[in-house]
N, CA, C and O atoms as a DFTB+ gen file, in Angstrom:
620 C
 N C O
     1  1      26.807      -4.301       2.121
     2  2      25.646      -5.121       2.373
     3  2      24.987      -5.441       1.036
     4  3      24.511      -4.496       0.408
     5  1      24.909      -6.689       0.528
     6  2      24.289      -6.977      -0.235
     7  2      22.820      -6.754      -0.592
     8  3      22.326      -7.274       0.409
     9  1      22.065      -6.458      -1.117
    10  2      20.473      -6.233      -1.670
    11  2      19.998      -6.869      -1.973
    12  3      20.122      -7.139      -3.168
    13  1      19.140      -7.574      -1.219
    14  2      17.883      -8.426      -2.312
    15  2      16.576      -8.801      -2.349
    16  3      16.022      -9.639      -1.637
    17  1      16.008      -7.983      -3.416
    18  2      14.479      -7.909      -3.435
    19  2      13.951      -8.871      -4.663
    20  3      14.374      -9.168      -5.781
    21  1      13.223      -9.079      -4.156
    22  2      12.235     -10.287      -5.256
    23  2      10.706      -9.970      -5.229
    24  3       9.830     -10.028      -4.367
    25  1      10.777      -9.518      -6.881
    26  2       9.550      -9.982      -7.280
    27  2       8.606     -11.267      -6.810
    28  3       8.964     -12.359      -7.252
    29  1       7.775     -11.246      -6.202
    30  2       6.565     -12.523      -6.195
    31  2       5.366     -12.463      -6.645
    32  3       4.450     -13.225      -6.336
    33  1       5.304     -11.249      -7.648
    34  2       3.764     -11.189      -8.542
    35  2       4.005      -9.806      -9.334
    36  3       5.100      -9.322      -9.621
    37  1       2.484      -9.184      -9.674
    38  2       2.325      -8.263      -9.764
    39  2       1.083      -8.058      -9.764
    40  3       0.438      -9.104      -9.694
    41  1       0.344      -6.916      -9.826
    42  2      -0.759      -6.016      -9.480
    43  2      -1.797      -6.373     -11.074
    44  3      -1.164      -5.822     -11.974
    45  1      -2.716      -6.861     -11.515
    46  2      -3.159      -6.818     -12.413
    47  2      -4.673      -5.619     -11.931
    48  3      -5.505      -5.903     -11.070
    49  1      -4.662      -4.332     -12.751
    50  2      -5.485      -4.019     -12.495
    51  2      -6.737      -3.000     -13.572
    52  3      -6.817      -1.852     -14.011
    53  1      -7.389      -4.029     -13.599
    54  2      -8.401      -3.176     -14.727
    55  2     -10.122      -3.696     -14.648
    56  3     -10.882      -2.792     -14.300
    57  1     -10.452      -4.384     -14.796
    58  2     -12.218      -4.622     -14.601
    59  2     -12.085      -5.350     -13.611
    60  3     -12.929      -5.094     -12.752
    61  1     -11.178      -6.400     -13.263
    62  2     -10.991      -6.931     -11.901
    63  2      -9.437      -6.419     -11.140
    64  3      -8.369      -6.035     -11.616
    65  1      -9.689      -6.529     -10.433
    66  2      -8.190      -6.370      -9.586
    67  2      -7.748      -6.906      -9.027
    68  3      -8.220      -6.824      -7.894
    69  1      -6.794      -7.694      -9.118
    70  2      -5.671      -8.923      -8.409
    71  2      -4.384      -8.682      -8.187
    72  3      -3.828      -7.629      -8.500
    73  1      -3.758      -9.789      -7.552
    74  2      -2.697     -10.158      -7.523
    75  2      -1.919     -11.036      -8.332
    76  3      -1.310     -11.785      -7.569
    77  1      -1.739     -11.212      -9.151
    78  2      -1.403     -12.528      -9.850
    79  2       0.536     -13.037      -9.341
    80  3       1.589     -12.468      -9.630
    81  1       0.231     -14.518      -8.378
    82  2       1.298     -14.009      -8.085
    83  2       2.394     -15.370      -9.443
    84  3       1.918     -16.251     -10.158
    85  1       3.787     -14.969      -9.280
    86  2       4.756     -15.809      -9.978
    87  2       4.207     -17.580      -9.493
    88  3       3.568     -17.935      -8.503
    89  1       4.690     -18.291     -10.485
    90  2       4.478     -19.875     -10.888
    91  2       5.277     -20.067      -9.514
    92  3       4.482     -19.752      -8.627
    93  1       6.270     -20.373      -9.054
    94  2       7.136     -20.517      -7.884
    95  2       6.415     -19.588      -6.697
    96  3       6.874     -19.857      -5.587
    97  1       5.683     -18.852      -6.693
    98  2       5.334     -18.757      -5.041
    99  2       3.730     -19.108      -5.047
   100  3       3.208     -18.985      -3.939
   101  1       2.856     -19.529      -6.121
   102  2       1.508     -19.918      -5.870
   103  2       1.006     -20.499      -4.480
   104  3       0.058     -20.091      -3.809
   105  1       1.993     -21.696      -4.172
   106  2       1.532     -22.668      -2.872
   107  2       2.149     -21.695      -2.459
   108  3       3.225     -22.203      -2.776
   109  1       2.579     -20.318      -1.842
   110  2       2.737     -19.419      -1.057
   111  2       1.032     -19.266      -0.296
   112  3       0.639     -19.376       0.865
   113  1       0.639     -19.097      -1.035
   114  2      -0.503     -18.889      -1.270
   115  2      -2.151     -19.651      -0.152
   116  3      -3.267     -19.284       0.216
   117  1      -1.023     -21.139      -0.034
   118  2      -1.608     -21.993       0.920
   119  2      -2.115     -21.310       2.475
   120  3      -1.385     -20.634       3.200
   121  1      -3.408     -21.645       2.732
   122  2      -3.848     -20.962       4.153
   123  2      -4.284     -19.373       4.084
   124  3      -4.767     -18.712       5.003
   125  1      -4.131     -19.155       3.404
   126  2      -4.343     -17.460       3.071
   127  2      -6.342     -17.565       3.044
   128  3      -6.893     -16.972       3.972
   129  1      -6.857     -17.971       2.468
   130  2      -8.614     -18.046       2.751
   131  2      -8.556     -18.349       3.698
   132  3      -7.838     -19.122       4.333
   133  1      -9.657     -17.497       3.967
   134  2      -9.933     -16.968       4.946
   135  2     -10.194     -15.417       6.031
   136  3     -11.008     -14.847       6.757
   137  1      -8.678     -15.326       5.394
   138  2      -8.108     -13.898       5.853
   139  2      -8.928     -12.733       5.123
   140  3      -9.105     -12.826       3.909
   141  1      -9.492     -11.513       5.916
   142  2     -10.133     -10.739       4.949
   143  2      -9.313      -9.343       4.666
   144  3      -9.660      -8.362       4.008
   145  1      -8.410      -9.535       5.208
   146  2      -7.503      -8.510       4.581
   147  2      -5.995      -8.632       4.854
   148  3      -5.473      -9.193       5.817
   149  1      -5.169      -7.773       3.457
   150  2      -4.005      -8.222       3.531
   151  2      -2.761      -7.088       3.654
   152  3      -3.312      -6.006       3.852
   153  1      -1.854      -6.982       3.628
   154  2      -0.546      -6.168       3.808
   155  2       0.221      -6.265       2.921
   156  3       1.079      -7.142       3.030
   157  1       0.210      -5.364       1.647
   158  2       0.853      -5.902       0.793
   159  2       2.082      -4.829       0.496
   160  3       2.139      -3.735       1.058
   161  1       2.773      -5.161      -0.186
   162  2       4.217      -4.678       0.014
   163  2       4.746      -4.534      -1.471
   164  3       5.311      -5.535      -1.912
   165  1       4.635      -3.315      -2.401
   166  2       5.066      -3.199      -3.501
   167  2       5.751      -2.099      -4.136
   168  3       5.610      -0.978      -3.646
   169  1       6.499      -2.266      -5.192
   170  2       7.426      -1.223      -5.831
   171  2       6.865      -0.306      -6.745
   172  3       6.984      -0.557      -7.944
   173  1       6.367       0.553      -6.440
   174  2       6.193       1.911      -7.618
   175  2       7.019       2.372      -8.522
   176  3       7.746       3.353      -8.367
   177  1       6.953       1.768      -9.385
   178  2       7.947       0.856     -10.603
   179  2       7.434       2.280     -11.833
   180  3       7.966       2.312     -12.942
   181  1       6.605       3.119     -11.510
   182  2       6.411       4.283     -12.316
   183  2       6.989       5.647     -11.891
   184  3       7.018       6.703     -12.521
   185  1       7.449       5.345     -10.636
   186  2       7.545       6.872      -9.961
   187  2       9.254       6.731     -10.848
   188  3       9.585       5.624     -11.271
   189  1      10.270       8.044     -11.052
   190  2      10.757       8.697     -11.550
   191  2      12.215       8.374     -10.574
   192  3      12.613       9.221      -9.775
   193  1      12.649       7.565     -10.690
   194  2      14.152       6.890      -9.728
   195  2      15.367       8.255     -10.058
   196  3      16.159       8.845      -9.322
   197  1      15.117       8.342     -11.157
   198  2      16.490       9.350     -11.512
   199  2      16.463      10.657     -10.668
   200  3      17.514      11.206     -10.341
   201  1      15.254      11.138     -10.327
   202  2      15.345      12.257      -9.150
   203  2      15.998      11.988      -7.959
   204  3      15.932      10.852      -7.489
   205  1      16.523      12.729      -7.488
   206  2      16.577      12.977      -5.951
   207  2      15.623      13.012      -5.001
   208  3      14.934      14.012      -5.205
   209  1      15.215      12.360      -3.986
   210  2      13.941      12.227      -3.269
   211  2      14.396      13.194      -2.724
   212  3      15.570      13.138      -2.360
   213  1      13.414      14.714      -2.427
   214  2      13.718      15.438      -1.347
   215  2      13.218      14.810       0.041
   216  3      12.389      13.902       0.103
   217  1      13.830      15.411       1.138
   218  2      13.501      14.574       2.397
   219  2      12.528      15.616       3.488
   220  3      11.827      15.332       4.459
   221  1      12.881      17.018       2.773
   222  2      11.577      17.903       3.229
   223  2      10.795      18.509       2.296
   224  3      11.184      19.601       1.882
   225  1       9.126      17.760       1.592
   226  2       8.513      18.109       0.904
   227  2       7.661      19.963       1.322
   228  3       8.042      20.589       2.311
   229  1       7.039      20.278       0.788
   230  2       6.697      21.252       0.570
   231  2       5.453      21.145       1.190
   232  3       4.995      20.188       0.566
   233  1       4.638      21.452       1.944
   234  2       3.241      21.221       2.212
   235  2       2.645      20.669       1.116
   236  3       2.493      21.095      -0.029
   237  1       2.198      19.216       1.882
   238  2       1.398      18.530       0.826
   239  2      -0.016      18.060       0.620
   240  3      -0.496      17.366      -0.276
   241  1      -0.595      18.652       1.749
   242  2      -1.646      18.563       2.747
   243  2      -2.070      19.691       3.229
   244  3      -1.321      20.326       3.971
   245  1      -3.390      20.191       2.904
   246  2      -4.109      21.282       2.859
   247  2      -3.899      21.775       4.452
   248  3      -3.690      22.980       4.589
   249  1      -3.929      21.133       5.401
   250  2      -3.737      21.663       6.983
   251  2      -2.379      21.449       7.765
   252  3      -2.076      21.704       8.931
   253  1      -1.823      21.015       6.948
   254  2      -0.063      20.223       6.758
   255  2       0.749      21.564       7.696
   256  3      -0.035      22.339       8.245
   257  1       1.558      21.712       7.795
   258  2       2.741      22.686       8.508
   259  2       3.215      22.887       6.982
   260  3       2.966      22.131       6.044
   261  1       4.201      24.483       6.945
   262  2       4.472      24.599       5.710
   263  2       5.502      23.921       5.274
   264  3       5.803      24.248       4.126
   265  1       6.217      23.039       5.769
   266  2       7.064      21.706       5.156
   267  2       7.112      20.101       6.024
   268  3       7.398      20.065       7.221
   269  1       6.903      19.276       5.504
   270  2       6.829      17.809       6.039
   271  2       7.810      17.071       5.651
   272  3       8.180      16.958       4.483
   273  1       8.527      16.250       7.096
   274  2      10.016      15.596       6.361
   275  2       8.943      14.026       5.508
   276  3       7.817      13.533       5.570
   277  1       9.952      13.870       4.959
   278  2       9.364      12.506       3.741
   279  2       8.367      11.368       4.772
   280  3       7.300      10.787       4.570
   281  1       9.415      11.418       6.041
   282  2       8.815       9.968       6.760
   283  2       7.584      10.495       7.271
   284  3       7.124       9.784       8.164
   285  1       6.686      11.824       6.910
   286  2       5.646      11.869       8.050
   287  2       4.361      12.009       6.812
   288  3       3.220      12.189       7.239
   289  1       4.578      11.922       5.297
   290  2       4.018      11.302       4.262
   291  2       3.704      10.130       3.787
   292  3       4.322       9.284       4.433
   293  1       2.951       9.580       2.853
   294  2       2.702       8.303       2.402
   295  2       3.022       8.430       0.856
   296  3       2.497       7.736      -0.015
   297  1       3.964       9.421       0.649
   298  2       4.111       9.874      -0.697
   299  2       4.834       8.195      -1.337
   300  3       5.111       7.363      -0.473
   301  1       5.061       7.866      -2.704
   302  2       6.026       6.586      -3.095
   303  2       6.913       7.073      -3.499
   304  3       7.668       6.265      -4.039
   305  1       7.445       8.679      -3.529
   306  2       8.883       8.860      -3.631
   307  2       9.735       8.896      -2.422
   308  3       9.706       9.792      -1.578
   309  1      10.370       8.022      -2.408
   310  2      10.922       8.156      -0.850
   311  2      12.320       7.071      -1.299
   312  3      12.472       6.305      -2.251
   313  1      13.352       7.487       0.069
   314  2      14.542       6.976      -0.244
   315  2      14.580       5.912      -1.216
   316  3      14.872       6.028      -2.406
   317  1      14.083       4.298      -0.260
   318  2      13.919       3.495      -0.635
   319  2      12.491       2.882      -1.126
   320  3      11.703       2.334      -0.355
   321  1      12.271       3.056      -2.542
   322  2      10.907       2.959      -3.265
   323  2      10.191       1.748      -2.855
   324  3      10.208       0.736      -3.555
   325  1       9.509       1.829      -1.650
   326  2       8.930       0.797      -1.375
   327  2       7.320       1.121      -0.476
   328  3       7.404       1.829       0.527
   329  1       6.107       0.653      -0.830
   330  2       5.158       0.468      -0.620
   331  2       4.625      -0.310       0.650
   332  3       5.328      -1.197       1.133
   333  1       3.120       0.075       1.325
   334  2       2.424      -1.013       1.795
   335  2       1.169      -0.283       1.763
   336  3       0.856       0.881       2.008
   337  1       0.528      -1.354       1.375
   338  2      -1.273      -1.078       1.433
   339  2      -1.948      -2.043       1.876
   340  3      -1.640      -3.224       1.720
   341  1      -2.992      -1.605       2.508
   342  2      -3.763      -2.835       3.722
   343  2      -5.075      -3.009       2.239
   344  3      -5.629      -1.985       1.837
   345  1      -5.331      -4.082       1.738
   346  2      -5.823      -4.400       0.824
   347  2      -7.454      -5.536       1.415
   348  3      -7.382      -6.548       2.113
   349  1      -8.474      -5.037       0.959
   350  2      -9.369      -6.173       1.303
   351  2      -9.572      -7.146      -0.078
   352  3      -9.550      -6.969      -1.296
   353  1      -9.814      -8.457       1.005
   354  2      -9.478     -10.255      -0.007
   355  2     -10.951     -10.175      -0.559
   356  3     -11.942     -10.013       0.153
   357  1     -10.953     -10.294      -1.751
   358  2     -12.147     -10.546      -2.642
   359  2     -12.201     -12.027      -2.466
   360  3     -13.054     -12.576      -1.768
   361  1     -11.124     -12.751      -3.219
   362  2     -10.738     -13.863      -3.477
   363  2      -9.351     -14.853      -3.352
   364  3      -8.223     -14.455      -3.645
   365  1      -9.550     -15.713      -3.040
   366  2      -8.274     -16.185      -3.283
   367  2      -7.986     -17.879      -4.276
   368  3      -8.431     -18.923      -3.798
   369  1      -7.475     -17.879      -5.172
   370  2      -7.332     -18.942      -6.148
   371  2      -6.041     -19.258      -6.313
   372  3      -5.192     -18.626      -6.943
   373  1      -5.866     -20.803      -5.403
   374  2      -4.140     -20.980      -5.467
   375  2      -3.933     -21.905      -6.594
   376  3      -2.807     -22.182      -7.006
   377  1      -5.035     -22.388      -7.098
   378  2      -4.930     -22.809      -8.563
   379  2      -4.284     -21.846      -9.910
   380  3      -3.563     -22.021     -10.892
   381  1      -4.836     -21.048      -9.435
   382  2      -4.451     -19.837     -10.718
   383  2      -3.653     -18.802     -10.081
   384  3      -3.440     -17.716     -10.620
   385  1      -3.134     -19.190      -8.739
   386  2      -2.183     -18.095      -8.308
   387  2      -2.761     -16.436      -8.580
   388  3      -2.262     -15.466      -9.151
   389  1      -3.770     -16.617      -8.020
   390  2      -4.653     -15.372      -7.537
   391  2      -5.024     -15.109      -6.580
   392  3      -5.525     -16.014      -5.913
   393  1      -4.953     -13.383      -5.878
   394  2      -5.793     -12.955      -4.844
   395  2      -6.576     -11.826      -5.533
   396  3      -6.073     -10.899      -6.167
   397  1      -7.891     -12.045      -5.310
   398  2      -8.600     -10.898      -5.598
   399  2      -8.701      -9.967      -4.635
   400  3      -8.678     -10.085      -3.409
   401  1      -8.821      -8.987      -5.362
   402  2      -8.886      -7.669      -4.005
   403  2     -10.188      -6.466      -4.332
   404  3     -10.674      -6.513      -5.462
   405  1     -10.624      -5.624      -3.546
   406  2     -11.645      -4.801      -3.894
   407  2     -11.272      -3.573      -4.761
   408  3     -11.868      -2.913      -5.612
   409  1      -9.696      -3.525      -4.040
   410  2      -9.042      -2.441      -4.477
   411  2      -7.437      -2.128      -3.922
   412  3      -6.979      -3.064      -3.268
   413  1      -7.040      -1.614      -3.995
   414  2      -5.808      -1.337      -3.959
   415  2      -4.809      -0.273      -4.703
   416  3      -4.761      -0.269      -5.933
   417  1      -3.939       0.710      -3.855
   418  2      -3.740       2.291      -5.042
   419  2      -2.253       2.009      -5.295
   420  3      -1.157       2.517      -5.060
   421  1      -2.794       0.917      -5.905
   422  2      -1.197       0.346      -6.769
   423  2      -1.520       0.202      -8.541
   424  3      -2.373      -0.597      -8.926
   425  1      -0.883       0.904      -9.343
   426  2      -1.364       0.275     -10.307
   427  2      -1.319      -0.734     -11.482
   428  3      -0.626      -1.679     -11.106
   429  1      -1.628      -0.873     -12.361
   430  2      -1.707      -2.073     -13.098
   431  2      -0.292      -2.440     -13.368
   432  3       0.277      -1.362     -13.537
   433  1       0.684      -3.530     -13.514
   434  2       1.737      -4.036     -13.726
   435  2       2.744      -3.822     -12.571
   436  3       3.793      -4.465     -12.615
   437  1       2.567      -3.167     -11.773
   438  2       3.224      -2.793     -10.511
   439  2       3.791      -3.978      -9.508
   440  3       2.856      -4.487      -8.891
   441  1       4.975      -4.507      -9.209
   442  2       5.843      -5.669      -8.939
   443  2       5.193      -5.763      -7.475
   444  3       4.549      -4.805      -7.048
   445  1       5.337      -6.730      -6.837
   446  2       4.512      -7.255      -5.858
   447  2       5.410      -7.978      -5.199
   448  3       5.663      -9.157      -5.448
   449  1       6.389      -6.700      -3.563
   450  2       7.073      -7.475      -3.197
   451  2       7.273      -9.001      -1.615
   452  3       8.063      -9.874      -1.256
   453  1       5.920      -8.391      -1.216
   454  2       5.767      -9.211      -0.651
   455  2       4.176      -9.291      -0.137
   456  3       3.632      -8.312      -0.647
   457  1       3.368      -9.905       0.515
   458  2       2.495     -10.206       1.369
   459  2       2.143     -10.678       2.438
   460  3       2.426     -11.857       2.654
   461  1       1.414      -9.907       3.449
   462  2       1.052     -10.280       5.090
   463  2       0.132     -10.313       5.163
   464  3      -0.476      -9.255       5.000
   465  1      -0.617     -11.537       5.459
   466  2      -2.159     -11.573       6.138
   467  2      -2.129     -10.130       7.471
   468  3      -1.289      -9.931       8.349
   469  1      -3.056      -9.550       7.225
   470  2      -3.057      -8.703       8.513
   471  2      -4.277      -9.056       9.572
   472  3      -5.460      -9.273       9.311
   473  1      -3.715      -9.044      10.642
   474  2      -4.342      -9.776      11.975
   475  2      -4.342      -8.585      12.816
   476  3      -3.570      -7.629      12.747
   477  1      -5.378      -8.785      13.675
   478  2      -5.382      -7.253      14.901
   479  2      -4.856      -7.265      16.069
   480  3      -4.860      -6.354      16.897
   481  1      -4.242      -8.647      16.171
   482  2      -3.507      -8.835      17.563
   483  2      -1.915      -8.056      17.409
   484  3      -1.357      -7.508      18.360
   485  1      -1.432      -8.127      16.239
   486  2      -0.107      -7.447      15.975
   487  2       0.063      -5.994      14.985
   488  3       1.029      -5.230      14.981
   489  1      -1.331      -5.887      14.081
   490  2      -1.480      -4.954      13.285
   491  2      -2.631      -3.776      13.498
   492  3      -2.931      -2.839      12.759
   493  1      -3.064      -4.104      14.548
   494  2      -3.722      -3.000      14.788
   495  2      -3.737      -2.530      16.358
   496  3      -3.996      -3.248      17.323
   497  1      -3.404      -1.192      16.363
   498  2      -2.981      -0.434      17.802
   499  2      -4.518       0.556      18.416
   500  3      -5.097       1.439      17.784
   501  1      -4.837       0.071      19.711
   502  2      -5.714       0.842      20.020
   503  2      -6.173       2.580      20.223
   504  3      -7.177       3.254      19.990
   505  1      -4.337       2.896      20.985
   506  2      -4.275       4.181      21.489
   507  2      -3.642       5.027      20.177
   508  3      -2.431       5.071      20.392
   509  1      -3.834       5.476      19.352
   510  2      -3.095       6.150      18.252
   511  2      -2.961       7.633      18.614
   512  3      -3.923       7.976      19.301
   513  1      -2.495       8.168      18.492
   514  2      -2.218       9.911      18.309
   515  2      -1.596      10.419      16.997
   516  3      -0.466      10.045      16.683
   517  1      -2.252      11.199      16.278
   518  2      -1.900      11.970      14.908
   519  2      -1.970      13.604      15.563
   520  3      -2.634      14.086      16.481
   521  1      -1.018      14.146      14.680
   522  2      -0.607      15.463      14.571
   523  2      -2.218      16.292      14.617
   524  3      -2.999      15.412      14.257
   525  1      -2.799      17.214      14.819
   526  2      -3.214      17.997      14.509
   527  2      -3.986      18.037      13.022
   528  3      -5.186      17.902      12.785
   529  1      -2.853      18.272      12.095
   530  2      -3.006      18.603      10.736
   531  2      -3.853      17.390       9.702
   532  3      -4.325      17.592       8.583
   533  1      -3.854      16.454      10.278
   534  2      -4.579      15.035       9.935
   535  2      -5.538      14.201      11.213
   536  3      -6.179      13.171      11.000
   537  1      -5.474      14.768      12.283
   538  2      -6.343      13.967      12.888
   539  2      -8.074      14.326      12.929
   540  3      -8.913      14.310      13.829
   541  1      -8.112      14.691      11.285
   542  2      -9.886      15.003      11.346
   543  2      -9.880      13.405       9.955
   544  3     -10.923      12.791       9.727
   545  1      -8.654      13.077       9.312
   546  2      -9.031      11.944       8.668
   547  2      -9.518      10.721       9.370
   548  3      -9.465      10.514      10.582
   549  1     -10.161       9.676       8.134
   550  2     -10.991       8.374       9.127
   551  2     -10.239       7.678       9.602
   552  3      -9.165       7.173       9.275
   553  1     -11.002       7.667      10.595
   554  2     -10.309       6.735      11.827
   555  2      -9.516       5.371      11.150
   556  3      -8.396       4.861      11.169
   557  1     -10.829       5.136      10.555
   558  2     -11.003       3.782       9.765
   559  2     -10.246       3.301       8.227
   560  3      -9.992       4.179       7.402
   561  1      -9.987       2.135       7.999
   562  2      -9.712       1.914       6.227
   563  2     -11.267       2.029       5.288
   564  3     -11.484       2.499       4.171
   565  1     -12.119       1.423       6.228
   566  2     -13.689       1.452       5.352
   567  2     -14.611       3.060       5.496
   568  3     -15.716       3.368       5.049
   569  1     -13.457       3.979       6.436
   570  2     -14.472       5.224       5.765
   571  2     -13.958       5.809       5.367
   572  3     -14.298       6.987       5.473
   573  1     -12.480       5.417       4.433
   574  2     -11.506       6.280       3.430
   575  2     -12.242       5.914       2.457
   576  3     -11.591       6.499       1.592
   577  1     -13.271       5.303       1.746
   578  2     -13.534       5.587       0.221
   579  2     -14.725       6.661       0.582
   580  3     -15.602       6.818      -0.267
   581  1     -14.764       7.094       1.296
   582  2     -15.952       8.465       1.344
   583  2     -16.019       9.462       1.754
   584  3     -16.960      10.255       1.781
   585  1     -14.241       9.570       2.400
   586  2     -14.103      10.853       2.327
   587  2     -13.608      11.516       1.464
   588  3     -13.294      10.915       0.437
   589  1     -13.326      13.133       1.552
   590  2     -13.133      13.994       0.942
   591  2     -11.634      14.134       0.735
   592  3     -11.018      15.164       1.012
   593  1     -10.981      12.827       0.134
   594  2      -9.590      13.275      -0.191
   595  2      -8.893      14.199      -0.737
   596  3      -7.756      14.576      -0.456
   597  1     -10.087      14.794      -2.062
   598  2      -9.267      15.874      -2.642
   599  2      -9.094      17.084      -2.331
   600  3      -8.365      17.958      -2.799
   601  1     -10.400      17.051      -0.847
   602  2      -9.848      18.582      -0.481
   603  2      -9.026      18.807       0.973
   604  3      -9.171      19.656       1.853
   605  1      -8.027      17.585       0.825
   606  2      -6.738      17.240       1.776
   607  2      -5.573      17.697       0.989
   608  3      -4.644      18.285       1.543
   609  1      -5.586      17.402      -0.541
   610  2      -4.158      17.194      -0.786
   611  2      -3.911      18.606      -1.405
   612  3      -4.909      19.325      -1.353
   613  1      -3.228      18.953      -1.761
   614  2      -2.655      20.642      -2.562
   615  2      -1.990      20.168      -3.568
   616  3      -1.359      21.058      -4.137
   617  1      -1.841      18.933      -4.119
   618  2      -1.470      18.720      -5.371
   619  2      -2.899      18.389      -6.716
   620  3      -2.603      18.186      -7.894
């Protein structure tokens, strides 16, 4: 089976934070205002490829079971090095092939492989159930900048 992933930007991130995407997908870009948040899809182009991803980490999570297989993490070492983060739209400039964002835990130069407007008719599920070991985190994306992440993780 052949492979093929494409770059369509990257992550610019330092006093502002964007998207800046490639000259060839700007009018991608078309219809996107509006949308106040997005799905973005990128390569952690820093994490360490030459390792072996283990597939049962070590407790990584302060209330965690004492080992978690890879898929029940959000770790970016994982088989196939690939990302998604639900990102809120600051801005969008299809002149300059920009989306601004508030934030996003991707960092600066980081390849940008794709983007989804996210909508709640297909992206968001009413009835959820989490394990035990995480279901005291926020419900929400807007009350993760105030909680107490660091005294979740054991790294």
């Amino acid at each position: 089976m052949e492979k093929m992933v494409r770059e369509i930007g990257y992550v610019v991130a330092g006093k502002n934070v964007f998207i800046q995407m490639l000259p060839k997908y700007t009018q991608g870009l078309t219809g996107l205002e509006g949308f106040s948040h997005l799905m973005v899809l990128w390569y952690p182009h820093k994490a360490n490829k030459e390792e072996e991803v283990p597939i049962l980490v070590e407790k990584p999570y302060r209330l965690a079971p004492e080992a978690l297989g890879i898929f029940a993490t959000r770790s970016p070492l994982r088989p196939n090095n690939i990302c998604v983060s639900i990102a809120t739209v600051a801005s969008v400039d299809e002149s300059q092939g920009t989306i601004g964002l508030w934030w996003i835990d991707a960092e600066d130069g980081t390849p940008v492989l794709d983007i989804k407007p996210y909508h709640p008719s297909s992206d968001r599920v009413r009835d959820v159930t989490l394990p035990a070991w995480c279901a005291a985190w926020p419900g929400y994306y807007e009350e993760s900048g105030d909680f107490a992440w660091d005294k979740e993780f054991l790294f």
